[in-house]
C-alpha positions as CSV (number, residue, x, y, z in Angstrom):
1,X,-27.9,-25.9,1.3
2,X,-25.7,-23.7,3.8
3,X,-27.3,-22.8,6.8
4,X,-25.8,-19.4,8.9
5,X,-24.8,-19.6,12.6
6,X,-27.1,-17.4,14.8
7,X,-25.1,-13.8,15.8
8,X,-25.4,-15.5,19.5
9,X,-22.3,-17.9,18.0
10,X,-19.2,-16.2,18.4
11,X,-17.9,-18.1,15.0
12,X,-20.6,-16.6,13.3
13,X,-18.8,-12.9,12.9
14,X,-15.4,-12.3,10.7
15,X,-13.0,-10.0,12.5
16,X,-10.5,-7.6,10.7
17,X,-7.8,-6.6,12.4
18,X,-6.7,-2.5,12.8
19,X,-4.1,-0.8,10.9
20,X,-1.7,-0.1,14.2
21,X,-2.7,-3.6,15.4
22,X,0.4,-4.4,13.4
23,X,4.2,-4.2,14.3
24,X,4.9,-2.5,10.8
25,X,1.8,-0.5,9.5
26,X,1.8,1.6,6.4
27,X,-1.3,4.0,8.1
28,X,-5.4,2.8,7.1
29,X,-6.4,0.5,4.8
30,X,-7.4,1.7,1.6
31,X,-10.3,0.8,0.3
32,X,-11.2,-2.5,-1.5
33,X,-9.9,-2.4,-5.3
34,X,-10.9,-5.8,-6.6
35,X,-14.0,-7.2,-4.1
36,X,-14.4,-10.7,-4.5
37,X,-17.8,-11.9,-6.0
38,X,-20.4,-13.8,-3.3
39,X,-20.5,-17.0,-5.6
40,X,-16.6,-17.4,-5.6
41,X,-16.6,-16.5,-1.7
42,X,-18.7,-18.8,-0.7
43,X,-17.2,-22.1,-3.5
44,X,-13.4,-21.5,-1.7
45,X,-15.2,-20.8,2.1
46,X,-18.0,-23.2,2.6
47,X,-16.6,-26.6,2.8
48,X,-14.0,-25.1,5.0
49,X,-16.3,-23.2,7.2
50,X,-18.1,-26.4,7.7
51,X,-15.9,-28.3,8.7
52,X,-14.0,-25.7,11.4
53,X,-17.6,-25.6,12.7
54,X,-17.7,-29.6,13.4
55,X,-14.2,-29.8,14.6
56,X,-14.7,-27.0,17.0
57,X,-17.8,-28.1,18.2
58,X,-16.3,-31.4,19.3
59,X,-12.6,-30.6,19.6
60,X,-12.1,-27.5,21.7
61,X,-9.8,-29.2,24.5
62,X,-7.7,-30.5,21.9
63,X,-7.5,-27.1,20.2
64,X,-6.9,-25.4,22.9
65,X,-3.9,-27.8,24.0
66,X,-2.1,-27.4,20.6
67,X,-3.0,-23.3,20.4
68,X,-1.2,-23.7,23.9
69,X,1.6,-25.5,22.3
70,X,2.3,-23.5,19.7
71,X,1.9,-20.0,21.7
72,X,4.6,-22.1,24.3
73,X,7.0,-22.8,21.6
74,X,7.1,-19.4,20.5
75,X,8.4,-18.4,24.1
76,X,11.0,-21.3,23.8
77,X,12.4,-20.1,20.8
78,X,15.4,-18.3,22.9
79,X,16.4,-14.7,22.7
80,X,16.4,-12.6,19.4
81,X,19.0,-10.3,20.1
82,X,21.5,-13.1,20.9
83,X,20.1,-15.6,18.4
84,X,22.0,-19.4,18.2
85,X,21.7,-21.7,14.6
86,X,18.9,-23.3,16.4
87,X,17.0,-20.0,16.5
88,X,16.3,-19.3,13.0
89,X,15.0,-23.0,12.4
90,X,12.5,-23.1,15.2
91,X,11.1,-19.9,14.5
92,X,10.4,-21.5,11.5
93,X,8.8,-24.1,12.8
94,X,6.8,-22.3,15.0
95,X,5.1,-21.0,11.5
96,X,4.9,-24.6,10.6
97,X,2.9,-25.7,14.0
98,X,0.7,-22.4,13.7
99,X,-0.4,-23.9,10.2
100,X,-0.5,-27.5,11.1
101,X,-3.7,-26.1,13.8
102,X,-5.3,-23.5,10.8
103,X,-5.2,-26.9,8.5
104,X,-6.3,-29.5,11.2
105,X,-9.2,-26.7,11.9
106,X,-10.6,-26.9,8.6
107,X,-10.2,-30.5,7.6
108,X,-7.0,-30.7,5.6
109,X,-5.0,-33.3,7.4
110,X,-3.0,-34.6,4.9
111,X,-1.3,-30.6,4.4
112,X,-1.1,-30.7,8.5
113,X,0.7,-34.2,8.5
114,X,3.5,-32.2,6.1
115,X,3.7,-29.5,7.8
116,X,4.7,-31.6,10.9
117,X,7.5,-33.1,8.8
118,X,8.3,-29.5,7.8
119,X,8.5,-28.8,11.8
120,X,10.6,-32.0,12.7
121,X,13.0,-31.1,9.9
122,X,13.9,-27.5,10.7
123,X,14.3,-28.4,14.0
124,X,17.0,-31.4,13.2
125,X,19.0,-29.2,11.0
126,X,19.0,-26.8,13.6
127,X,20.5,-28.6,15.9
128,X,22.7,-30.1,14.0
129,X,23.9,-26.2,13.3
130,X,24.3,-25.4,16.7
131,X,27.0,-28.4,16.7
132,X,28.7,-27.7,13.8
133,X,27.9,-24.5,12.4
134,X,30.9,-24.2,10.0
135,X,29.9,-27.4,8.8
136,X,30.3,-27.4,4.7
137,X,27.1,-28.7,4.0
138,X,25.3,-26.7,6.7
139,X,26.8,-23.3,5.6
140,X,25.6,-24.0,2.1
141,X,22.2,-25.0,3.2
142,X,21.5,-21.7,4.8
143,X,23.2,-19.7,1.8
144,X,21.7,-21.5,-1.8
145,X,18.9,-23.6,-0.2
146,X,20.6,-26.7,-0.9
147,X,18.9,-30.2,0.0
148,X,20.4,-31.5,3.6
149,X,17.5,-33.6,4.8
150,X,16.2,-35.2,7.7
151,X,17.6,-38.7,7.6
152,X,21.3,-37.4,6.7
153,X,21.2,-35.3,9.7
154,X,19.9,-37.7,11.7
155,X,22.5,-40.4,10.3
156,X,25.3,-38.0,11.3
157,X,24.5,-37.5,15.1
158,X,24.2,-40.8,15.9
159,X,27.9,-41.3,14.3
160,X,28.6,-38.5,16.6
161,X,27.5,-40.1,19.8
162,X,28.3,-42.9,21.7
163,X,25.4,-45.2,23.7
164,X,26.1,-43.3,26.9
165,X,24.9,-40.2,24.7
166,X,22.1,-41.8,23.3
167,X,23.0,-42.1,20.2
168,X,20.6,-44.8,19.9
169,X,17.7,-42.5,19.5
170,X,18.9,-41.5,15.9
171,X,19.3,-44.6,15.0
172,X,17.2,-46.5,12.3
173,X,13.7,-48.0,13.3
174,X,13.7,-45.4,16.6
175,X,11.3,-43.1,16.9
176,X,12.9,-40.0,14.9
177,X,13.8,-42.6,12.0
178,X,9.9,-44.0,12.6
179,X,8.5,-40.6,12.8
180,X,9.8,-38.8,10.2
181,X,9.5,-42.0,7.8
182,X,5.8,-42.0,8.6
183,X,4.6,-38.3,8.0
184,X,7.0,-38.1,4.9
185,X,4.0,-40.3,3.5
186,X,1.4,-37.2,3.5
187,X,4.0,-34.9,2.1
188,X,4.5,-37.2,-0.9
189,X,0.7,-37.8,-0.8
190,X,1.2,-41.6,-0.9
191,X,-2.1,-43.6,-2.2
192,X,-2.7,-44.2,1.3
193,X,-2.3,-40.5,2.6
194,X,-3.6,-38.5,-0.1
195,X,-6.6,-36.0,0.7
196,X,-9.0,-38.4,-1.0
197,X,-8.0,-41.4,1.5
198,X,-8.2,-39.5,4.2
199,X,-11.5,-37.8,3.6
200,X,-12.6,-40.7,1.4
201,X,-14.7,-38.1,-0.2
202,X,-14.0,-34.9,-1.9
203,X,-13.4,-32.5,0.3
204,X,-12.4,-31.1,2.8
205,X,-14.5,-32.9,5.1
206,X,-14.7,-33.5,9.2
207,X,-13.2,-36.9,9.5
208,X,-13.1,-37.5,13.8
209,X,-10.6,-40.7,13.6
210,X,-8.2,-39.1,10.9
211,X,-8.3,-35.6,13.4
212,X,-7.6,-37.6,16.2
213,X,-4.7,-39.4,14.2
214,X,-3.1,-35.8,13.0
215,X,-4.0,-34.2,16.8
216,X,-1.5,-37.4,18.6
217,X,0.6,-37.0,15.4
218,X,1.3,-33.6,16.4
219,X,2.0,-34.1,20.0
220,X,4.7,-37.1,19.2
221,X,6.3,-33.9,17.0
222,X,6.2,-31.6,19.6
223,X,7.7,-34.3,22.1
224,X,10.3,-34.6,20.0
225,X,11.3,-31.3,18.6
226,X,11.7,-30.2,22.6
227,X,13.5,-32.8,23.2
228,X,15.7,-32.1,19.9
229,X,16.2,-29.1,21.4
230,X,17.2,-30.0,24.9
231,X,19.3,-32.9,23.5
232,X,21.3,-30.0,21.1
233,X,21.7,-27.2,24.0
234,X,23.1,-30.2,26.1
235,X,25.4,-31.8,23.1
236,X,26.7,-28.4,22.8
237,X,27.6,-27.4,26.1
238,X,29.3,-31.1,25.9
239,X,31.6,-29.7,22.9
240,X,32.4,-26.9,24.2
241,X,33.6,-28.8,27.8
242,X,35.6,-31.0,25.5
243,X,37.2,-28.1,23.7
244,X,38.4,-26.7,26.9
245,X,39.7,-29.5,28.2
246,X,42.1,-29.8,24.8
């Protein structure tokens, strides 16, 4: 049986937010059209309720640290009136990391895990773009959706760079090649990375070992995707000081 937090529990109380609370805002609500029975309510909220409760009564530092995160990377996303190829991808990402904390909150790790790989990804082919934005496969990424992955991006850089440029941290076996290799597991749902594995139960459920393995997961991501970032804005400014000098 469920059990209700007392009113003196801030997680007790639903919030709704206000019509003009939003950027774009079509005036008040209207009123509810199709309310959602109690008995369906509480089969798609309970188990997730439950488990946000556990996490959060034993996890608030770490929450708050990747809340901070995310609400940093949002500043670092650069400036939307002058937006670079890099732009477009991490603001995408940052949607990404928001859902990698809603999912870690409530017990799904394996969905967090992929989201992370979503985050590394858009953040490789965005640098990438800032390098070579007229690039064939690049353009046609961004126009039909086509498939330009992870690894082939990452292959391509380090053929770009020499070892002065670091060229060995896109190389096979480092830690972008390790990384990516080992979140890819969750987004295929691997036998060992499925939900079921993870919770070994039906769930979701509050697992403290597998939270603690998707929380350090997703500081190695962040780690990385600034430094992806850094390591583009610098191997930019590098072309362009190449370019000038014929």
């Amino acid at each position: 049986m469920t059990r209700k937090l007392p009113l003196t529990d801030f997680r007790a109380i639903r919030h709704q937010l206000e019509p003009d609370d939003f950027a774009i805002s079509d005036g008040d609500d209207i009123t509810p059209t199709d309310l959602i029975d109690e008995q369906t309510w509480a089969g798609i909220t309970h188990l997730t309720d439950d488990v946000a409760i556990r996490t959060s009564d034993h996890n608030g530092i770490r929450l708050k640290l990747l809340y901070s995160l995310w609400s940093d990377w949002i500043v670092a996303i650069g400036d939307p009136d002058h937006p670079d190829e890099l732009y477009n991808c991490m603001l995408d990402a940052a949607d990404a990391f928001q859902c990698v904390n809603f999912l870690l909150l409530h017990g799904y790790y394996r969905a967090a895990m992929a989201e992370l790989r979503v985050a590394l990804e858009l953040v490789m082919i965005g640098s990438y773009g800032n390098l070579k934005p007229t690039d064939a496969d690049y353009v046609t990424w961004k126009t039909s959706g086509s498939e330009l992955g992870f690894s082939r991006i990452r292959k391509r850089l380090h053929g770009m760079l020499t070892q002065e440029q670091y060229n060995w941290l896109f190389a096979d076996g480092e830690i972008l090649s390790s990384t990516f290799r080992q979140i890819c597991n969750f987004t295929h749902s691997r036998p060992d990375s499925s939900d079921g594995a993870l919770w070994e139960s039906n769930g979701p459920v509050y697992v403290h070992e597998v939270l603690m393995r998707t929380f350090f997961t997703a500081l190695s991501v962040y780690a990385i995707c600034y430094g992806r970032e850094a390591i583009a804005k610098a191997f930019e400014q590098l072309f362009k000081e190449r370019a000038s000098h014929g």
